[in-house]
N, CA, C and O atoms as CSV, one atom per row, in Angstrom:
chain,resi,resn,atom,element,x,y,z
A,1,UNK,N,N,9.075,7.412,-2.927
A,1,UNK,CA,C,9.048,7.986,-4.255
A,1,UNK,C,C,8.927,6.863,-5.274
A,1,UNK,O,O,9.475,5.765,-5.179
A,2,UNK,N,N,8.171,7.260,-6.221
A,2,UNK,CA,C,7.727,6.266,-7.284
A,2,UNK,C,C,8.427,6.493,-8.789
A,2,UNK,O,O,8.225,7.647,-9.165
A,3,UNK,N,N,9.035,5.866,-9.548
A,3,UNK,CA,C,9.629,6.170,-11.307
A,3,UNK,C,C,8.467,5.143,-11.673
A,3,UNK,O,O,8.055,4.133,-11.101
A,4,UNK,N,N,8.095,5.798,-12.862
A,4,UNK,CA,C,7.077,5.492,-13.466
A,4,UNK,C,C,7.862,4.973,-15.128
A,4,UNK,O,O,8.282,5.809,-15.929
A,5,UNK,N,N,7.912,3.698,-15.329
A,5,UNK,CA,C,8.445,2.952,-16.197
A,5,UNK,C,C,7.170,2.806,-17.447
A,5,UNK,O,O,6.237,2.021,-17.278
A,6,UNK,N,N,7.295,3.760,-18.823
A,6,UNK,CA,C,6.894,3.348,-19.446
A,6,UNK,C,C,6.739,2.515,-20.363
A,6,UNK,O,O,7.798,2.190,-20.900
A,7,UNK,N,N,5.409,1.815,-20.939
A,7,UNK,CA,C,5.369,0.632,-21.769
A,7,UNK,C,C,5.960,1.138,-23.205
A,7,UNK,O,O,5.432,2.164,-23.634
A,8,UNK,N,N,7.080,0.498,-24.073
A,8,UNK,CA,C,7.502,0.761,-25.368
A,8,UNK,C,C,8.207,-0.574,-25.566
A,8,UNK,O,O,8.806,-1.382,-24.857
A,9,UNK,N,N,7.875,-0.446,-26.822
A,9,UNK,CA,C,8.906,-1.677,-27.689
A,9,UNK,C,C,10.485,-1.750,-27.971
A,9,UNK,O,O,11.054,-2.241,-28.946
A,10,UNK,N,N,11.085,-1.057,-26.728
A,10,UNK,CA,C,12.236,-1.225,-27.012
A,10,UNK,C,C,12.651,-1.849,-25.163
A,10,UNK,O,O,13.841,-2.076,-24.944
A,11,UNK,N,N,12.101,-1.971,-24.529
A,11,UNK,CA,C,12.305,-2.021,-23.183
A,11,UNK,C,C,11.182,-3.800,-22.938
A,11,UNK,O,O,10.030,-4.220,-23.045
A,12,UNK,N,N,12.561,-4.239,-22.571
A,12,UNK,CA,C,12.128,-5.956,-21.744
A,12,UNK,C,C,12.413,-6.150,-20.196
A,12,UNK,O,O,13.209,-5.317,-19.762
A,13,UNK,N,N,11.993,-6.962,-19.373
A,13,UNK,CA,C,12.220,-7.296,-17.805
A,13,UNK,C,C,12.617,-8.658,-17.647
A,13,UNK,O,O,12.521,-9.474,-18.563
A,14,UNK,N,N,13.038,-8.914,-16.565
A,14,UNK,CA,C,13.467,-9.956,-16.120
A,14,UNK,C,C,13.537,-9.890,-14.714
A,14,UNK,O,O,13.858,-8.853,-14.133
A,15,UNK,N,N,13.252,-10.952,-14.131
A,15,UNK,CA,C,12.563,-11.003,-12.471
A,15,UNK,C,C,12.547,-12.156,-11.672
A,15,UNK,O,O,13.026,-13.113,-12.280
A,16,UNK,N,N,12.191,-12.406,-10.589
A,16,UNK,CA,C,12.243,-13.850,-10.175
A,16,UNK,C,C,11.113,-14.558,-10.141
A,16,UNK,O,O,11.098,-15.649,-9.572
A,17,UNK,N,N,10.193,-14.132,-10.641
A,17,UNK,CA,C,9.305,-14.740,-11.156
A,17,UNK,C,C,9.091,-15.420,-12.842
A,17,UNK,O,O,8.060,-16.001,-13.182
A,18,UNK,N,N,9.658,-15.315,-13.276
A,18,UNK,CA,C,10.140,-15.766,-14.649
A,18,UNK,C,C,11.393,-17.010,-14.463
A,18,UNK,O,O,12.392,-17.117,-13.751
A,19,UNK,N,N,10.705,-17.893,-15.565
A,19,UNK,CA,C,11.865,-19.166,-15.587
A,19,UNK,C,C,13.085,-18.196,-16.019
A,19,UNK,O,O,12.916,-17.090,-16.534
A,20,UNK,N,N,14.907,-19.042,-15.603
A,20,UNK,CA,C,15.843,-18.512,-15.723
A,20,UNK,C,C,15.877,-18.492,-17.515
A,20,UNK,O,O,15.377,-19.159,-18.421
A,21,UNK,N,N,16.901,-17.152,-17.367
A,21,UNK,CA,C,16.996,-16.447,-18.715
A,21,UNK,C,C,15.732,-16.018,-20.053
A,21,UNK,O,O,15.953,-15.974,-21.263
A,22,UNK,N,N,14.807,-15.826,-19.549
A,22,UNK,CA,C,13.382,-15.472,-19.920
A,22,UNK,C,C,13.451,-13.694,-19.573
A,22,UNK,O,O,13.701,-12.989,-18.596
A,23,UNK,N,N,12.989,-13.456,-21.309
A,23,UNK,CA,C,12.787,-11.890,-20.690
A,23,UNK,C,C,10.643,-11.665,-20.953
A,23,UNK,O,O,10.006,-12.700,-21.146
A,24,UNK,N,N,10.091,-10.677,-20.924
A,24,UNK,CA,C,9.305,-9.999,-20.979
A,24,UNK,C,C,9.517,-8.807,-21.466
A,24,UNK,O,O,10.236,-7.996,-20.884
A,25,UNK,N,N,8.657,-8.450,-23.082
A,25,UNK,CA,C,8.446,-6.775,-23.358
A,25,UNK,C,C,7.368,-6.413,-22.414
A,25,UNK,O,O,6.276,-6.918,-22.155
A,26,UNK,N,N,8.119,-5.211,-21.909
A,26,UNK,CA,C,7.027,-4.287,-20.835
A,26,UNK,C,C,5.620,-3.611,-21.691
A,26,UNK,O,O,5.750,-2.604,-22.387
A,27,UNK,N,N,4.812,-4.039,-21.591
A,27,UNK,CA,C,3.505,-3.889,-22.301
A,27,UNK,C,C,2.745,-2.680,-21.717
A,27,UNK,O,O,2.047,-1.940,-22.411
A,28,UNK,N,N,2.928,-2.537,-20.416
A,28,UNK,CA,C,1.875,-1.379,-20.159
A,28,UNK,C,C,3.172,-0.627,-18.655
A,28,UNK,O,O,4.235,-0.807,-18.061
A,29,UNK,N,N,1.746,0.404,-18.820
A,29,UNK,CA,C,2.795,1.236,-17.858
A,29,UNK,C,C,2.822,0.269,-16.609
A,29,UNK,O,O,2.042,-0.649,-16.359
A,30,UNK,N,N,4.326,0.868,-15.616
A,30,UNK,CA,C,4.359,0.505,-13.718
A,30,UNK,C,C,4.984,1.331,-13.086
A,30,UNK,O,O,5.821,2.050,-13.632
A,31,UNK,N,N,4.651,1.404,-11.576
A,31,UNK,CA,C,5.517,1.901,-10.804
A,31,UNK,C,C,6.187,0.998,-10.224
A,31,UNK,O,O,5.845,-0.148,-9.936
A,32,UNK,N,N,7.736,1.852,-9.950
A,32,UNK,CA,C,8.581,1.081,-9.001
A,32,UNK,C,C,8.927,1.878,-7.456
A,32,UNK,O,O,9.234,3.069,-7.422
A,33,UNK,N,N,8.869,1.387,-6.744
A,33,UNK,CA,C,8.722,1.885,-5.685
A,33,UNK,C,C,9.923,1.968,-5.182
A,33,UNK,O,O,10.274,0.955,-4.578
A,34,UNK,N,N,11.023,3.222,-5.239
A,34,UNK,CA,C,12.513,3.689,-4.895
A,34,UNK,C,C,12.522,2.768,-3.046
A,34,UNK,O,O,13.247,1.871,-2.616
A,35,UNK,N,N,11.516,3.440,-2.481
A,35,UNK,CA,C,11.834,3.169,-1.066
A,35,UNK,C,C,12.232,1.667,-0.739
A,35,UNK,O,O,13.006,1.494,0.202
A,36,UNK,N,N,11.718,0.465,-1.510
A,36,UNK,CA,C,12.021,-0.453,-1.328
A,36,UNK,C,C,13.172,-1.436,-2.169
A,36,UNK,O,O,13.179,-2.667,-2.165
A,37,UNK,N,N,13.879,-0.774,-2.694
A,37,UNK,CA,C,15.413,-0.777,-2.995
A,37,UNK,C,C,16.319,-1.087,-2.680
A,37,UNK,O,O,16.885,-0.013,-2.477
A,38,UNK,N,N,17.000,-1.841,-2.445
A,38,UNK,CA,C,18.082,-2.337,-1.764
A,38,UNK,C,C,19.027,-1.651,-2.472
A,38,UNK,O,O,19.062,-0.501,-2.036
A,39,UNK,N,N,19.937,-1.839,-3.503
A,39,UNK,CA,C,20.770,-1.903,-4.845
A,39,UNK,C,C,20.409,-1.863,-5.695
A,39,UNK,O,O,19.381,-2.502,-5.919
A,40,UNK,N,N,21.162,-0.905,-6.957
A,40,UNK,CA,C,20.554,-0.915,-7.883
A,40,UNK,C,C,22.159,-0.068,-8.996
A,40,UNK,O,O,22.891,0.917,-8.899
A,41,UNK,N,N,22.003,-1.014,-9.763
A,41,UNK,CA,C,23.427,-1.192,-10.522
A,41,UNK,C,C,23.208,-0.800,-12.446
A,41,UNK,O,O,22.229,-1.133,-13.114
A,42,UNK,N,N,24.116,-0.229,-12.821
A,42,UNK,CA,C,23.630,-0.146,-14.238
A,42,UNK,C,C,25.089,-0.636,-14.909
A,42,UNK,O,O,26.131,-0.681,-14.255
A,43,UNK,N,N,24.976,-1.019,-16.420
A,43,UNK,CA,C,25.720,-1.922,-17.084
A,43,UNK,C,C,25.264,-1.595,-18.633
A,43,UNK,O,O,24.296,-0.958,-19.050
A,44,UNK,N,N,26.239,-2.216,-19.270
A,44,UNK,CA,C,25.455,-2.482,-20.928
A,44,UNK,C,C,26.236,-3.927,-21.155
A,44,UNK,O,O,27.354,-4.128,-20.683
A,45,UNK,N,N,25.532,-4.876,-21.912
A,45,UNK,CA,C,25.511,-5.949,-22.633
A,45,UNK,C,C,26.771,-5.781,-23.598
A,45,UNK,O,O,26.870,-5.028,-24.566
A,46,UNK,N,N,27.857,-6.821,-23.003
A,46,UNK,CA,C,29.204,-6.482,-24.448
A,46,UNK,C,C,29.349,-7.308,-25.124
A,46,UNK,O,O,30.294,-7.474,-25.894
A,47,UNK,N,N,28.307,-8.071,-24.933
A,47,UNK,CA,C,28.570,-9.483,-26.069
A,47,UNK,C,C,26.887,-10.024,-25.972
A,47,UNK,O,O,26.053,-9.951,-25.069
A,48,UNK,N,N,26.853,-10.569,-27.307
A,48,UNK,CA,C,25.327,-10.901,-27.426
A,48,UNK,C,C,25.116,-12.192,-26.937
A,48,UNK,O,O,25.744,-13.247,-27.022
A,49,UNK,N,N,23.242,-11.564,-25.978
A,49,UNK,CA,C,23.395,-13.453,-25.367
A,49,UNK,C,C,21.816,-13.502,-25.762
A,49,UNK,O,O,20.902,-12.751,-26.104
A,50,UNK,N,N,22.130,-15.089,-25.449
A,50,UNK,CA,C,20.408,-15.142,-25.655
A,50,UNK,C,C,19.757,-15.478,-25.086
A,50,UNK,O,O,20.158,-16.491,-24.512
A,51,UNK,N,N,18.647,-15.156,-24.794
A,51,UNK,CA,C,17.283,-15.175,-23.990
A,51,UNK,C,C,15.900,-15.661,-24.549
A,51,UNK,O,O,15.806,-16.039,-25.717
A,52,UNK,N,N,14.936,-15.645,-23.778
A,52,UNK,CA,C,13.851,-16.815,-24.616
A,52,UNK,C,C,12.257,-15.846,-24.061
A,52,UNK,O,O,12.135,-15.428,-22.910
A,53,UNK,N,N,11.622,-15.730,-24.709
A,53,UNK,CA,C,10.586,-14.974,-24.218
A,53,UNK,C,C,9.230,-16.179,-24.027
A,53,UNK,O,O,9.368,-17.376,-24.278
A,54,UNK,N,N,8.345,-15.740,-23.686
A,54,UNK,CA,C,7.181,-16.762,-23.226
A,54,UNK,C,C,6.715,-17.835,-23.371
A,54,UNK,O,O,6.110,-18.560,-22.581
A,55,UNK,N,N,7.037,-17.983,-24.575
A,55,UNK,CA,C,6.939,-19.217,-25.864
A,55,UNK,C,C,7.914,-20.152,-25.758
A,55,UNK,O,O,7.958,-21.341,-26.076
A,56,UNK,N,N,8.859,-19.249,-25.143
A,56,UNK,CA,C,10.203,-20.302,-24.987
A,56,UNK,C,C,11.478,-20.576,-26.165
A,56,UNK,O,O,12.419,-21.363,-26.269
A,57,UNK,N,N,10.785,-19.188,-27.140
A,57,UNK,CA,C,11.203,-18.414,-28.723
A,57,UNK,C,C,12.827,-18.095,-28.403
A,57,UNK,O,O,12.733,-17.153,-27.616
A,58,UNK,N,N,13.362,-18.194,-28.469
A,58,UNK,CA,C,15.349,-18.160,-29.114
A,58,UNK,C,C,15.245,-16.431,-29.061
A,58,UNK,O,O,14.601,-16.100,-30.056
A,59,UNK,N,N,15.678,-15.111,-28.197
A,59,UNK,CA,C,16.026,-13.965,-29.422
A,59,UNK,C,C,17.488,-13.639,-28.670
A,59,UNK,O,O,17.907,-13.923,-27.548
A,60,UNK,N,N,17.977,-13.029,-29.617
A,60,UNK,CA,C,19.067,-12.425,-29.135
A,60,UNK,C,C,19.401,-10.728,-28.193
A,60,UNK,O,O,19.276,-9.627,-28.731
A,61,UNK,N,N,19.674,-10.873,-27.257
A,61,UNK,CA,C,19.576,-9.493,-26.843
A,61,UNK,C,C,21.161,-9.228,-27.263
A,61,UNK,O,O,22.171,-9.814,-26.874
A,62,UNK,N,N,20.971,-7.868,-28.420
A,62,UNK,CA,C,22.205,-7.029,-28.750
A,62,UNK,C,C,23.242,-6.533,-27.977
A,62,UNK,O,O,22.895,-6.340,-26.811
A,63,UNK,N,N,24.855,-6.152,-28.322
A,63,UNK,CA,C,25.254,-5.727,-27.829
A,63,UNK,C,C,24.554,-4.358,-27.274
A,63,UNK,O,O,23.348,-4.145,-27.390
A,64,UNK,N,N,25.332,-3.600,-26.752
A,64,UNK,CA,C,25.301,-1.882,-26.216
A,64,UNK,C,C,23.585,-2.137,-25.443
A,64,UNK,O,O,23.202,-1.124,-24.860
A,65,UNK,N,N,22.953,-2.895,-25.413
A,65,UNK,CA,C,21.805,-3.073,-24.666
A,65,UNK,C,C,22.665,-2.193,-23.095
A,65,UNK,O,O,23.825,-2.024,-22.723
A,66,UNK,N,N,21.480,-1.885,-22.652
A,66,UNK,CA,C,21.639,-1.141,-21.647
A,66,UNK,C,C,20.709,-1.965,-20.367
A,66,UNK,O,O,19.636,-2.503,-20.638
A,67,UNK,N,N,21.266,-1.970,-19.019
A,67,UNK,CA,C,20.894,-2.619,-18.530
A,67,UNK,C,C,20.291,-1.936,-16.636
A,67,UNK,O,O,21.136,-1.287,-16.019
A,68,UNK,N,N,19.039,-2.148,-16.026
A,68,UNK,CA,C,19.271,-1.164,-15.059
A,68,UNK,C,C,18.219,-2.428,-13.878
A,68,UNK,O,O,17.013,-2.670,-13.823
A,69,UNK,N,N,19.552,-3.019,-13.012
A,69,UNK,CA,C,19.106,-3.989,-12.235
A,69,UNK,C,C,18.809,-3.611,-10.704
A,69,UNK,O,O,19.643,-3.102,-9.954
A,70,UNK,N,N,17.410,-3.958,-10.335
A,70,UNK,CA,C,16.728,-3.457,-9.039
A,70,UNK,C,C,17.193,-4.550,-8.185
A,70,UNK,O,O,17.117,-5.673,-8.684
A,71,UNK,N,N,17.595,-4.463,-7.163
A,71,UNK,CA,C,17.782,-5.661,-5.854
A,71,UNK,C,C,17.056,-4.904,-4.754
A,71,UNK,O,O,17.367,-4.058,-3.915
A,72,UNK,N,N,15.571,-5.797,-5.235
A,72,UNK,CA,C,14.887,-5.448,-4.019
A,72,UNK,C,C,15.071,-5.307,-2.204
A,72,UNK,O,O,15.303,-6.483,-1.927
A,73,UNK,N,N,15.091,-4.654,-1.062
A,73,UNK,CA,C,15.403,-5.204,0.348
A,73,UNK,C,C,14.763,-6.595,0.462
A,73,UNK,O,O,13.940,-7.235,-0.192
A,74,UNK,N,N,15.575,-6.812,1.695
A,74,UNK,CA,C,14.886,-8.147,2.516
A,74,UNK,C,C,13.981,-8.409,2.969
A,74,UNK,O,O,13.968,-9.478,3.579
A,75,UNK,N,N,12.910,-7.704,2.929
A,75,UNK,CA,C,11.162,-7.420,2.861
A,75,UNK,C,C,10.198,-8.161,1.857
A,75,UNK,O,O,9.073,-8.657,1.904
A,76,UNK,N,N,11.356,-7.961,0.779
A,76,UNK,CA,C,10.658,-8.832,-0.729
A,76,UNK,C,C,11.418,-9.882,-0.836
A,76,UNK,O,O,12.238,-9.835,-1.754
A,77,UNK,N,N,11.410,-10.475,-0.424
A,77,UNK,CA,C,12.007,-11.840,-0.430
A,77,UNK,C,C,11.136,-13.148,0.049
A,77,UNK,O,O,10.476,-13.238,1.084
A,78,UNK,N,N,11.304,-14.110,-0.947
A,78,UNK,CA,C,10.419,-15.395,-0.678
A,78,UNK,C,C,11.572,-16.637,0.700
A,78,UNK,O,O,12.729,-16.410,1.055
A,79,UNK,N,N,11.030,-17.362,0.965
A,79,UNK,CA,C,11.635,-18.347,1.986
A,79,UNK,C,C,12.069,-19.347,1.748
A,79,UNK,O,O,11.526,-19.305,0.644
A,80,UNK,N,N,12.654,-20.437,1.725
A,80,UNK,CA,C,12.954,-21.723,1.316
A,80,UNK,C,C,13.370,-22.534,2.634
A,80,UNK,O,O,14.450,-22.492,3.223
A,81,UNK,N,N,12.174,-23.318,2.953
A,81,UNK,CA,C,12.581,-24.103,3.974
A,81,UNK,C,C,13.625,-25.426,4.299
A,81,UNK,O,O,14.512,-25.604,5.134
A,82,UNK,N,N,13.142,-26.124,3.372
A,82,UNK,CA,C,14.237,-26.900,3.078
A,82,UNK,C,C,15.078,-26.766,1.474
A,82,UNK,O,O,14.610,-26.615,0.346
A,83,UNK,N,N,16.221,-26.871,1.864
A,83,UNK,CA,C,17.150,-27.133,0.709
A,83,UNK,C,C,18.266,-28.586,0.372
A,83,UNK,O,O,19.381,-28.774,0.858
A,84,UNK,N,N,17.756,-29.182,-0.295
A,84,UNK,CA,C,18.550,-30.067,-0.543
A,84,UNK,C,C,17.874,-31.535,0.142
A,84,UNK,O,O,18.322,-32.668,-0.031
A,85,UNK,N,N,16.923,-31.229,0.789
A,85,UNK,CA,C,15.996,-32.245,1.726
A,85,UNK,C,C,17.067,-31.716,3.413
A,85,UNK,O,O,17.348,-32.491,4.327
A,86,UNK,N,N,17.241,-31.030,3.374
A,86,UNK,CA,C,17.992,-30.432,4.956
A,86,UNK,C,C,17.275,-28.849,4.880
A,86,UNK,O,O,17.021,-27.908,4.128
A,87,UNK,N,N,17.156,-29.421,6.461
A,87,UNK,CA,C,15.930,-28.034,7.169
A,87,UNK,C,C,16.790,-26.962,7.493
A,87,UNK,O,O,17.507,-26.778,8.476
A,88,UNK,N,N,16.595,-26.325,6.533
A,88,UNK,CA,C,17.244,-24.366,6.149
A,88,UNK,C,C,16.343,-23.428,5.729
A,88,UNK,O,O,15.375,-23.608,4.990
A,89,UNK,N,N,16.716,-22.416,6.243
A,89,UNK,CA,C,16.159,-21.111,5.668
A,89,UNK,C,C,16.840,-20.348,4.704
A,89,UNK,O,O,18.032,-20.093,4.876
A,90,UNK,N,N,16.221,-19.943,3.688
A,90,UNK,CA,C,16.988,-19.452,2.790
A,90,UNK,C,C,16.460,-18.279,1.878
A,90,UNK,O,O,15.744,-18.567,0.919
A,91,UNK,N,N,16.796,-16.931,2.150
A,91,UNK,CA,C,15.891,-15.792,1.433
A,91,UNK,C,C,16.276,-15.683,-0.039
A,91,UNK,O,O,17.462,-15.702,-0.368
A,92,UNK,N,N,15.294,-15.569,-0.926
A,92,UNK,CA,C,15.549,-15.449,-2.261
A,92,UNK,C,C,15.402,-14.013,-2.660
A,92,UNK,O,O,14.595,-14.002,-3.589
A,93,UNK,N,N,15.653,-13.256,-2.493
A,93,UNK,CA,C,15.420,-11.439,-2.742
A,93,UNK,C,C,15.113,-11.157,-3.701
A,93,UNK,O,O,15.852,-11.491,-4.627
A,94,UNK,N,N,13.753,-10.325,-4.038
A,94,UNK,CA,C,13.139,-9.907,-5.473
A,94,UNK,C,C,14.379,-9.259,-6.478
A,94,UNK,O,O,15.372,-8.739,-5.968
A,95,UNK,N,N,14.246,-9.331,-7.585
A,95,UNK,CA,C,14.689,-8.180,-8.504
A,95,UNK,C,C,14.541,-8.086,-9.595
A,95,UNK,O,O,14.539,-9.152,-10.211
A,96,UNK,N,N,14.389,-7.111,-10.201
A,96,UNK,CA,C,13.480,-6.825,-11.228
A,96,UNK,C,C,15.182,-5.569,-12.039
A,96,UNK,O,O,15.883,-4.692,-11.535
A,97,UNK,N,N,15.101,-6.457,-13.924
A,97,UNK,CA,C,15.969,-6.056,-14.519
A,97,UNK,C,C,15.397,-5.947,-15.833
A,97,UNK,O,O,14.817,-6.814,-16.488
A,98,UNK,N,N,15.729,-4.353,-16.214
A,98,UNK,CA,C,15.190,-3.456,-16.946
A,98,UNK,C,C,16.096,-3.507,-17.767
A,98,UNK,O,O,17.137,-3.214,-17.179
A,99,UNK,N,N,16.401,-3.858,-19.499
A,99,UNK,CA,C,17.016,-4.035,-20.382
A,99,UNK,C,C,16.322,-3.102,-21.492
A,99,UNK,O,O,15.363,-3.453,-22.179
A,100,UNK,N,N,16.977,-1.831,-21.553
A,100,UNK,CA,C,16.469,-1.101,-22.565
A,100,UNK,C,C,17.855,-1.549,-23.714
A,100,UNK,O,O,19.034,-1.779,-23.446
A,101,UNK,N,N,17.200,-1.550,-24.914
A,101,UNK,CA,C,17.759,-1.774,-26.662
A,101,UNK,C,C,18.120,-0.969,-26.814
A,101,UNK,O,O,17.601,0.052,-26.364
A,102,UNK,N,N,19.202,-0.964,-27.524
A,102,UNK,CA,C,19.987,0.390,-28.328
A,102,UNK,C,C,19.303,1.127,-28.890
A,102,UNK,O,O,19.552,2.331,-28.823
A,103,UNK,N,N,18.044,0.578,-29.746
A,103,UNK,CA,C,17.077,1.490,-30.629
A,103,UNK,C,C,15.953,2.241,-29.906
A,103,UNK,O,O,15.021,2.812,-30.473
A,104,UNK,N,N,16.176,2.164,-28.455
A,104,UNK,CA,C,15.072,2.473,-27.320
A,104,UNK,C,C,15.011,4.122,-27.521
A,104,UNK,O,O,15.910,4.777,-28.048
A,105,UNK,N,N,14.319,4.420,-27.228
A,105,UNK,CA,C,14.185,6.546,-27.460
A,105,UNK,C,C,13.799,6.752,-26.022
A,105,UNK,O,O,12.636,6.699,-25.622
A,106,UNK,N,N,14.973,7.018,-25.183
A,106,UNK,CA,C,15.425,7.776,-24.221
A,106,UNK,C,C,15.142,7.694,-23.085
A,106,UNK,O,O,15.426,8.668,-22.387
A,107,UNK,N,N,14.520,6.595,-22.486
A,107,UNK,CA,C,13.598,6.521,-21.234
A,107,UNK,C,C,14.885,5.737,-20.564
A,107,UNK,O,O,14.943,5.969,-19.356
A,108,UNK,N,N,15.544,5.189,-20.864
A,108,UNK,CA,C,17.015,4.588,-20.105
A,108,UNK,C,C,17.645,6.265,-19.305
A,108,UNK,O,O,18.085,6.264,-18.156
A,109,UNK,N,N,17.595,7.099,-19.854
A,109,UNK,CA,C,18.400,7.888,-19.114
A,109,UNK,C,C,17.640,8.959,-18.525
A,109,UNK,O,O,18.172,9.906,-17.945
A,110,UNK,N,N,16.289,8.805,-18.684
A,110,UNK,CA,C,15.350,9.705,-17.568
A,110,UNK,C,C,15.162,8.794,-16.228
A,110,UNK,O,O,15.160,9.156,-15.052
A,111,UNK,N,N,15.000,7.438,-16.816
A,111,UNK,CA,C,15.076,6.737,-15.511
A,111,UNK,C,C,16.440,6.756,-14.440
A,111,UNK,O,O,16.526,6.990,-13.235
A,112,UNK,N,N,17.387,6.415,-15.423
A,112,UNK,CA,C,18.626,6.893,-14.705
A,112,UNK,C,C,18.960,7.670,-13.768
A,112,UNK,O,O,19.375,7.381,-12.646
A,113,UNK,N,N,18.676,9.205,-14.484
A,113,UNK,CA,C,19.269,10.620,-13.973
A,113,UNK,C,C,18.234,10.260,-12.632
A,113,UNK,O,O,18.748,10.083,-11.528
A,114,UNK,N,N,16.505,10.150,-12.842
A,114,UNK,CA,C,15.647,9.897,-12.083
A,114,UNK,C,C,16.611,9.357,-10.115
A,114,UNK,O,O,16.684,9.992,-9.062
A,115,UNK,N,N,17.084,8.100,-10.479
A,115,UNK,CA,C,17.363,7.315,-9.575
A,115,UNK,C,C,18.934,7.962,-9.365
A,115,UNK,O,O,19.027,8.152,-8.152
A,116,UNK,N,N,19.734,8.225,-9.781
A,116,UNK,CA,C,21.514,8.999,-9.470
A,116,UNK,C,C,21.323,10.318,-8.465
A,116,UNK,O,O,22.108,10.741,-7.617
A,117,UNK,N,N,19.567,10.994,-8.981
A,117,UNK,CA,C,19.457,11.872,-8.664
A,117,UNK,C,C,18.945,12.081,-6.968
A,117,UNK,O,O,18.848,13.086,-6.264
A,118,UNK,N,N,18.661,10.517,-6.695
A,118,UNK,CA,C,18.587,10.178,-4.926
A,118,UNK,C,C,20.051,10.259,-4.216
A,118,UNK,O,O,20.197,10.966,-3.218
A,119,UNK,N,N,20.849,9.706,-4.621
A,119,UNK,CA,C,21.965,9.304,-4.475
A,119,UNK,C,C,22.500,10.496,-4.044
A,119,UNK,O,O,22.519,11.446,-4.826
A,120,UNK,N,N,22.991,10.617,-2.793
A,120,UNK,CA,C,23.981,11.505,-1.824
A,120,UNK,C,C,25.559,11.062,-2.005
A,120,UNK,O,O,25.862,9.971,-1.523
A,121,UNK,N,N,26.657,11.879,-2.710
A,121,UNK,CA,C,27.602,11.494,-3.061
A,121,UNK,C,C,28.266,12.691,-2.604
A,121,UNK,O,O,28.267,13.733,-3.260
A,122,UNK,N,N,28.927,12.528,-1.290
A,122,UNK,CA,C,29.295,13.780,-0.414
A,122,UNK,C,C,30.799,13.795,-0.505
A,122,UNK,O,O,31.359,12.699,-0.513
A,123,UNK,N,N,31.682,15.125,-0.589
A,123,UNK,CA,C,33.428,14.820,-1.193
A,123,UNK,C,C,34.062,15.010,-0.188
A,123,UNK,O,O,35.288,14.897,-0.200
């Protein structure tokens, strides 16, 4: 199953492909692909931090930011042969983190309900 993440100006990413603490505004539409999911955790921002977008530009991401972090399986994961100059293996696991803004119009909680709504929570 696929959630289809639309492009708006209130919604940024962050990934392991991006230098640390670097976000991205999501510019166009994507799919995310549920099946390959490991974890996936939600949060809001309680204190303002800052982050740097492409340019390497200073912004602040606001409190009450809302936050919805993918931990890809062990499928998406890159290798690291050596570490430290000593011969190791070492998996780096994709993940991809979805920071919708307080001023965002509503796609934080369609995606949400979307993904809670897999979730088998038996009493």
């Amino acid at each position: 199953m696929f959630i289809k993440i639309r492009k708006n100006c209130g919604i940024y990413m962050e990934h392991n492909g991006l230098e640390k603490r670097h976000l991205v505004p999501v510019t166009s539409n994507f799919l995310i692909n549920l099946n390959h999911i490991a974890e996936v955790s939600f949060y809001s921002i309680k204190e303002t931090k800052v982050r740097y977008d492409l340019e390497h530009r200073e912004f602040n991401v606001p409190v009450h930011t809302r936050v919805i972090h993918l931990q890809m399986s062990y499928l998406y994961g890159s290798y690291k042969e050596s570490i430290n100059g000593n011969k190791a293996r070492l998996v780096d696991r994709c993940y991809y983190k979805l920071y919708f803004m307080p001023d965002e119009m509503g796609q934080y909680e369609s995606v949400r309900s979307q993904i809670e709504g897999l979730v088998v929570n038996p009493e």
